[in-house]
N, C-alpha and C positions, 0 to 999 in steps of 0.2 A: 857326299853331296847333301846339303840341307834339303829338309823338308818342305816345301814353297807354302804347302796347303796350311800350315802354321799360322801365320798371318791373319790370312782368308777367314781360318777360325773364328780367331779375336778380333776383325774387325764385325765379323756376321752377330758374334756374341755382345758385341756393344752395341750396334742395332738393334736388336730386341732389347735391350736392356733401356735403350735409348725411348721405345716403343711404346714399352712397358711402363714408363715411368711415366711418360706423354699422357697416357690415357689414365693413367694414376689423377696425376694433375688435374685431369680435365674433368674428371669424377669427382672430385675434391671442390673445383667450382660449378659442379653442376647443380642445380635449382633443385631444393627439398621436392620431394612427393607429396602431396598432400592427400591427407584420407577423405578428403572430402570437399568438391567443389560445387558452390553453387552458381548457378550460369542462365544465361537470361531473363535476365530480373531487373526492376528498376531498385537500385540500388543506392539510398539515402545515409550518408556512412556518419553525417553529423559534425564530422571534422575539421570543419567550417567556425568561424566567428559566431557568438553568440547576437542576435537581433537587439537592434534600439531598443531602447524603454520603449516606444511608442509600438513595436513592433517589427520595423523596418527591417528586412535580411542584411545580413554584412557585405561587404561589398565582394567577399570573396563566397558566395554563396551561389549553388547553382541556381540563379534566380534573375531573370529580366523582365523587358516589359510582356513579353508571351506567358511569363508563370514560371514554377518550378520544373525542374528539369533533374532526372537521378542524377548524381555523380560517380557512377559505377555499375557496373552490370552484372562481375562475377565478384564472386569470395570464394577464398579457396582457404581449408582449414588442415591443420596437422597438432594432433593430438588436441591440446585444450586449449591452444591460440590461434586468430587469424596468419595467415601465412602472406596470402596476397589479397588485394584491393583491386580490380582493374576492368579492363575488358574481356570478353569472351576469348579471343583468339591470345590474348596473354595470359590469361587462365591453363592453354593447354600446355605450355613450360612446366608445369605444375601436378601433371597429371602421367599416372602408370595404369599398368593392370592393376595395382590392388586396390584405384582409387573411385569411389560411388559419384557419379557425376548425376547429378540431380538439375533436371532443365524446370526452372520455375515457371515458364510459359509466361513471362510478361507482369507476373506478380512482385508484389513489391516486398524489397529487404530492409530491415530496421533494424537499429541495436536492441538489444533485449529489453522488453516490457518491464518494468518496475512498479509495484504497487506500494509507496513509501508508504501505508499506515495501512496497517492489517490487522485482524484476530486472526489467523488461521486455524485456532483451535477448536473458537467459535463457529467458523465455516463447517472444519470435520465435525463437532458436537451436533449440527443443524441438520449434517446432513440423516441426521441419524434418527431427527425429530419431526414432528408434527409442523409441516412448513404452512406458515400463514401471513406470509408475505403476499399485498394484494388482497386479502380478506377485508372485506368493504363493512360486513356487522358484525357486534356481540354472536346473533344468532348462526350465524355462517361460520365462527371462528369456533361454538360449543357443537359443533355439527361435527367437524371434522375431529375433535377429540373424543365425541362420544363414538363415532366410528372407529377411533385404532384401538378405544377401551376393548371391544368385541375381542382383539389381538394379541391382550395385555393381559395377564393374570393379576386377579383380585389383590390390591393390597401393592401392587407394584407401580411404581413412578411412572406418570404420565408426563413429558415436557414437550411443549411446542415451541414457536421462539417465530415472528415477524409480525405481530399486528402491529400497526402503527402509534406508536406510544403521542408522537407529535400531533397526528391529525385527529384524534381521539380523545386530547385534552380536555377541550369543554364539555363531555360525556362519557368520561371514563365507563366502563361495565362495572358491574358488582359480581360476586360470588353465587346468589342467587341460581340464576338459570345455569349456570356451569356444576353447581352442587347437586340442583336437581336432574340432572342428565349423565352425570358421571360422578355416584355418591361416593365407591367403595376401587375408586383409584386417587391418591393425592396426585392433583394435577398442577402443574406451572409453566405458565404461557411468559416468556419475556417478549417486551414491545421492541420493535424493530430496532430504536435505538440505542437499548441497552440498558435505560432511565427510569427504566417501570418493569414490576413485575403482577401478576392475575394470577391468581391462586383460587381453587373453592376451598370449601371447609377442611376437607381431611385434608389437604396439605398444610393450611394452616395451622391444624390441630399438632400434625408431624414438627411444626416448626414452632409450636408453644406459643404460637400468638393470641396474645386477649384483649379485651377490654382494658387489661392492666398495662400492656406494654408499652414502653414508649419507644419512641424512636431514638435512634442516634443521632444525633448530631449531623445537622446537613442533608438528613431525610425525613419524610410523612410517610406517616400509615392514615391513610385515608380512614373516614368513619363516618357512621350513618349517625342519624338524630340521638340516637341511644349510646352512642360512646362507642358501638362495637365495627372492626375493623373489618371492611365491607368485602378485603381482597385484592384490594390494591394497595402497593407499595412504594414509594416515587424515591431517586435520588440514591443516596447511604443506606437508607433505608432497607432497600430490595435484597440487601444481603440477611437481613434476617430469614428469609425465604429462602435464598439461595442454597446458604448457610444450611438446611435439613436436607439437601440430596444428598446422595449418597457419593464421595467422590469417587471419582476415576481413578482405576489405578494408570502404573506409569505405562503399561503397555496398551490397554485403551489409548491414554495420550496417543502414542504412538499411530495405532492405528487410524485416529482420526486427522493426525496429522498428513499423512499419507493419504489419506482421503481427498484429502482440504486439496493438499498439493498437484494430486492429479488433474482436478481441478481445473486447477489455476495453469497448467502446463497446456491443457487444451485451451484454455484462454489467452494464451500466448506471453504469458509470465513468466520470465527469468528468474527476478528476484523480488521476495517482498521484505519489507519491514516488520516485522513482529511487535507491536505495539503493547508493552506490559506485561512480559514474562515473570510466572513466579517459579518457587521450587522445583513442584511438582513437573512443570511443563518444560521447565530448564533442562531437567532430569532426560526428558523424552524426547527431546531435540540432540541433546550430546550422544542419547545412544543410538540416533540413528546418523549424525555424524561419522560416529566412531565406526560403525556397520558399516558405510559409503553409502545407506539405502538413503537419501537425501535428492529426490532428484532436482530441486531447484536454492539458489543460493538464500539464505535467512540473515537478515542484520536484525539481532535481538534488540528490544529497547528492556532494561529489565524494569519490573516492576518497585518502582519504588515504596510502595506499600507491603511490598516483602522484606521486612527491614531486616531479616536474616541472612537471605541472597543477597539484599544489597550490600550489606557488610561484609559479605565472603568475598564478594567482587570488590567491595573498597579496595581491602588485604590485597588481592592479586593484582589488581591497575587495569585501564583498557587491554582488550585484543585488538591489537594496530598494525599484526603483521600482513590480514586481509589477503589472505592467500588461502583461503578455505571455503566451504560452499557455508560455515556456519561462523558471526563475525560478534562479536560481544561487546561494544566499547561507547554501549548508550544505558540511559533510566530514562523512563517515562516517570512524570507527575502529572498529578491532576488540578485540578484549579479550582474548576466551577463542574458543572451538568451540562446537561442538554439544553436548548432554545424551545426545541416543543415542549417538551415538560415544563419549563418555566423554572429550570432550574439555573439555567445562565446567569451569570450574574453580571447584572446591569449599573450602571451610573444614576440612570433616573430609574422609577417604576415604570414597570409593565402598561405596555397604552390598553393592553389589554384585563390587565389586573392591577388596580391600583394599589400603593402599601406593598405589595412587592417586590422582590431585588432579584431574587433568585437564592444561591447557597456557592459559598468558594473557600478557598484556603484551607486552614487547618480543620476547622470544621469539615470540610466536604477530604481531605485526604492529604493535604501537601504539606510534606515535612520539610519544613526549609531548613534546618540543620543538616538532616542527613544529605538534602541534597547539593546543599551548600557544598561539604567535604567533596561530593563526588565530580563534583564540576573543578573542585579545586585539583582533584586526584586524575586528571584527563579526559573523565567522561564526560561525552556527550550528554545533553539533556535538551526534552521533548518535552514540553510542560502542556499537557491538555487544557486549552484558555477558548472559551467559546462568546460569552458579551463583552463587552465593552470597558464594564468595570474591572472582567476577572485578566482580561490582556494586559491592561493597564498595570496593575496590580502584580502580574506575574512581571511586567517590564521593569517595575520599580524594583520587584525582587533581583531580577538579574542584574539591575545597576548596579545594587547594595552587595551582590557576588562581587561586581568588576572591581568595586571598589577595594577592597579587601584583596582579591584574587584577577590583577589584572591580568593573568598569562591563560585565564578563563577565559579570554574573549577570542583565544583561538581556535575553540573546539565545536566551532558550529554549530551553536545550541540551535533551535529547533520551536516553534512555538505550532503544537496539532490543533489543528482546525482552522483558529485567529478568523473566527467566521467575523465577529462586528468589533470593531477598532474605532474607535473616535478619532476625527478628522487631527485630533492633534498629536496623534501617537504613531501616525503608519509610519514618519520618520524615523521613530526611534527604532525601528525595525535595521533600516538600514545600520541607522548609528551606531547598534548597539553587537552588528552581524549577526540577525540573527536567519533565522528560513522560515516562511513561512509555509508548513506542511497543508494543502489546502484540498479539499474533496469537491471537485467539479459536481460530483452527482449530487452533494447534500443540497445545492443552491436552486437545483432544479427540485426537489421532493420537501425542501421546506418551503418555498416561493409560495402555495397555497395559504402558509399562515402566518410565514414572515413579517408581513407588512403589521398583521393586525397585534401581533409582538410589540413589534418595534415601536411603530407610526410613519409617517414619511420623509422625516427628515432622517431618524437614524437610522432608516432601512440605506441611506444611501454609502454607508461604510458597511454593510453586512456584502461578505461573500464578492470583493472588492480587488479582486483581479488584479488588474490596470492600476488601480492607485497604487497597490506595493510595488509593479513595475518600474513606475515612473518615479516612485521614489526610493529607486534600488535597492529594494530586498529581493535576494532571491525566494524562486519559489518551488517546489516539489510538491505535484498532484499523488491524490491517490482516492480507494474506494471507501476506505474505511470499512471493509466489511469484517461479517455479513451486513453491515450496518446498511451498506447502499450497494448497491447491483455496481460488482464491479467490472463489467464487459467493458472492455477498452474502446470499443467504438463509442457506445455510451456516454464514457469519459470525453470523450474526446467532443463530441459535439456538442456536449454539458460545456464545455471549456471554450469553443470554438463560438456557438451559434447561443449557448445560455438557454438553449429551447431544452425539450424534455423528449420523451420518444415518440410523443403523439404531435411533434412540431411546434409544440404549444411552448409560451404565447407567440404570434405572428411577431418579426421582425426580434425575437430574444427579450429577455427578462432582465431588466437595466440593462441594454445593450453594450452604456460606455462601459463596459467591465471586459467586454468580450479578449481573448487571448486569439490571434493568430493562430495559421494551421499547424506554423511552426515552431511556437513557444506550447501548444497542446501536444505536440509530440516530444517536443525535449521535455517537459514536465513530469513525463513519466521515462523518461529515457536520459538521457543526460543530466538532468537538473536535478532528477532523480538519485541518481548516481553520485553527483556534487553531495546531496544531504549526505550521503554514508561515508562521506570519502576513498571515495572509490571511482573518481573520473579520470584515471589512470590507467585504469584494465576493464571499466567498463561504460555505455553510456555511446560510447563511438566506435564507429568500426574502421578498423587500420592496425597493421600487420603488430605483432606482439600484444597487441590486447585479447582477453579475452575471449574466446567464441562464443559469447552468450549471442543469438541473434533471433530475431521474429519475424515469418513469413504469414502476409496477408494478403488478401484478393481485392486489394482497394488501396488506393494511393492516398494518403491520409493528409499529403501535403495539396498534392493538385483537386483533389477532389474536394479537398477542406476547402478552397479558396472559391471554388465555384456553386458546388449542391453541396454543403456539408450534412443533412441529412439523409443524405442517400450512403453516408459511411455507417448509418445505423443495418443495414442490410449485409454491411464485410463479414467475411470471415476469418478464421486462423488458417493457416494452413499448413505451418509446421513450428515448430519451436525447439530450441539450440541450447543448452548448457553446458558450458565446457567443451564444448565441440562435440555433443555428443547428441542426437535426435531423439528425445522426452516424448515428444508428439508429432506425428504426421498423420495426417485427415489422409483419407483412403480417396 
């Protein structure tokens, strides 16, 4: 007689088998884990229509007649990408024991902060220095140097670095009272700008400057009645100074780099632009690439005045695969100077110095061969243009590229500053695609001497917003620092309201210029992003992009629209790279 239980067997065994597979399956389409979500937040993901020239939101935009409104509340991250976008309670799909559920309490989420135009070298250098940013006299600014001399041994480098090069113009200091208060340290103060440097004697002496010297080309060595060089240096010039410190090696760089970056992490920076990379400093970014110790992402611009690095980078082509925290596939040029120093170069003279122009072109630095090739070789190019004449000038140059090189016109060139543009050229911005890279902070901190620059009719294309808007160019904010105080709330109300920190002037500074609350936050966030090319993976937030993101304690959109100086009081409160938490405030 057969076995009956036989059957029984194979039928129980293909039930489990059956079971087994079921729950296979169903793990198979089950919702990733994410390592990290954040939840209760107002949630601004950007992913929306970009606004009218005039401003207006798009019509797919969280935005009616009551105001802006989040469109999301949680994000949820796994590894170095957003995972999910959505609400709280869809968020918890999303979530296991190993995942950090971080409750924002109602604070608001941004895509990562971008600072398009940076030193960050500068920043780590400074911080390392005699800060004199805000020092209002000569006397106040030799006080504080003679106090860190007490610190410093005999015969070793004194540097500070923020007096006001701009506001200071029409009474620069001398050497003088700096000599006689700290004889037996060579000291050098650069002006907040960049445009100037203060020197007393034994630094001078360290840098061979005399009565005999001349300047370069595109810079002044200031001088007294007597011929002899007072300690001030404006323009090209300031490198003759510069030129006797002693340099950094590469792992200083380094360290100062790290410095700079932490920084900017608690200021709720992602990513910045690196504005004029040479050798040396190129060196010190790759090795801390290579190490992973990079906590925020860097789009080098390399210095085109390094004509060594720029021809090694010709030879290799851009970095376009943009899949790295460190991305290479720009040059900065220079044009002209500064407007406070009166080194801009203008169309007419100076209302305030007559017979003046300022200094630009090859004189002042820009190789238009070399940069010609690199434009034609895929890179990006940022050409520092600050008056009127030196935009112009630099727009005839990029014509004179397309012409030649029309497949140039697709690499985004980039025009830093484009502070004063004559009413007959903000077209050719559009025309020509290019970006205008613009510093909300500069127009608030040169506004005191602006006018007397210019005069009043051509102050009305300086620091000109709106006009590029309306006549579609894009645009990318940033701090320029340490040039200008790059706190994003700062930026933002600089950009928003054109007032300053003290609310000054009543009702904004040319008002018609003013940007929306939400072309001030894409400007550093999206538009931002656009200049590097990189509005792909970052800039918005939505699932497969990037986790670069920034938490604040201030709604930048709703509260922009109403008090936007009350967003000078925000703060950070945590900041994202890669999906990975750089900063979070205690």
């Amino acid at each position: 007689m057969r076995n009956r239980s036989v059957p029984r067997v194979a039928t129980l065994l293909l039930s489990v088998a059956v079971t087994v597979a079921s729950v296979a399956c169903a793990e198979r389409f089950e919702e990733p884990k994410a390592d990290l979500i954040l939840r209760n937040a107002r949630v601004y993901t950007l992913a929306w229509d970009d606004p009218a020239t005039d401003g207006t939101p798009a019509d797919n935009a969280p935005y009616d007649e009551s105001g802006w409104h989040p469109d999301a509340s949680a994000v949820a991250v796994r590894g170095q990408t957003v995972l999910f976008v959505g609400d709280d309670e869809a968020s918890e799909a999303y979530r296991d024991d190993h995942t950090r559920v971080v409750d924002l309490e109602g604070a608001t989420l941004l895509p990562g902060l971008v600072d398009a135009h940076t030193h960050i070298i500068n920043l780590g250098t400074v911080l390392e220095q005699v800060d004199m940013v805000d020092v209002q006299t000569e006397e106040a600014a030799v006080e504080l140097v003679a106090q860190r001399a007490q610190d410093v041994p005999e015969g070793d480098w004194i540097v500070g670095y923020g007096w006001d090069d701009g506001a200071w113009a029409d009474d620069y200091p001398d050497m003088r009272l700096l000599t006689e208060r700290v004889p037996n340290h060579p000291v050098l103060m650069r002006g907040l700008h960049g445009f100037a440097v203060w020197g007393n004697r034994l630094a001078l002496e360290e840098a061979g400057i005399t009565a005999a010297t001349e300047a370069p080309s595109g810079g002044r060595i200031l001088k007294d009645e007597t011929g002899n060089p007072t300690g001030l240096l404006l323009d090209r010039a300031t490198s003759l100074l510069t030129g006797a410190l002693p340099p950094p090696s590469v792992s200083q760089l380094e360290s100062r780099i790290l410095a700079a970056m932490q920084v900017m992490a608690e200021d709720g920076y992602t990513t910045v632009h690196e504005a004029g990379v040479g050798s040396a400093a190129m060196q010190a970014f790759e090795n801390l690439a290579a190490e992973g110790r990079m906590p925020l992402r860097v789009y080098v611009m390399i210095s085109a005045r390094d004509n060594d690095l720029a021809r090694q980078w010709l030879e290799w082509g851009p970095d376009t695969d943009g899949n790295d925290k460190l991305i290479t596939r720009a040059v900065k040029a220079y044009y002209d100077a500064a407007l406070g120093s009166r080194g801009a170069r203008l169309l007419e003279d100076y209302s305030d110095m007559p017979g003046h122009r300022g200094v630009s072109g090859e004189e002042y630095g820009f190789n238009e061969e070399l940069v010609s090739e690199m434009m034609a070789a895929g890179f990006q190019v940022g050409v520092h243009a600050i008056g009127d004449a030196g935009n112009r000038e630099t727009l005839d140059f990029i014509e004179r590229v397309y012409s030649v090189h029309p497949e140039a016109k697709d690499y985004r060139h980039r025009v830093e500053h484009a502070q004063v543009v004559h009413p007959d050229d903000f077209r050719r911005f559009s025309d020509y695609d290019l970006i205008a890279s613009v510093q909300p902070p500069h127009a608030m901190e040169d506004k005191a001497w602006a006018l007397q620059r210019l005069g009043p009719e051509r102050v009305l294309g300086a620091y000109a917003w709106r006009t590029f808007r309306k006549t579609g160019a894009p645009l990318a904010f940033s701090s320029d620092l340490p040039g200008s105080d790059h706190d994003i709330f700062y930026g933002l109300v600089a950009a928003m309201a054109r007032q300053d920190k003290l609310g000054e002037p009543e009702g904004g500074w040319y008002p018609n210029e003013r940007m929306t609350p939400e072309e001030a936050v894409r400007g550093y966030t999206s538009w931002a992003a656009y200049s590097a090319f990189l509005e792909d993976t970052v800039g918005t937030i939505a699932p497969g992009m990037w986790a670069d993101l920034t938490v604040m304690d201030v709604d930048p959109l709703s509260l922009g629209s109403s008090e936007p100086l009350r967003l000078l009081d925000g703060r950070i409160l945590m900041t994202i790279v890669a999906g990975e938490i750089i900063y979070e405030r205690n």
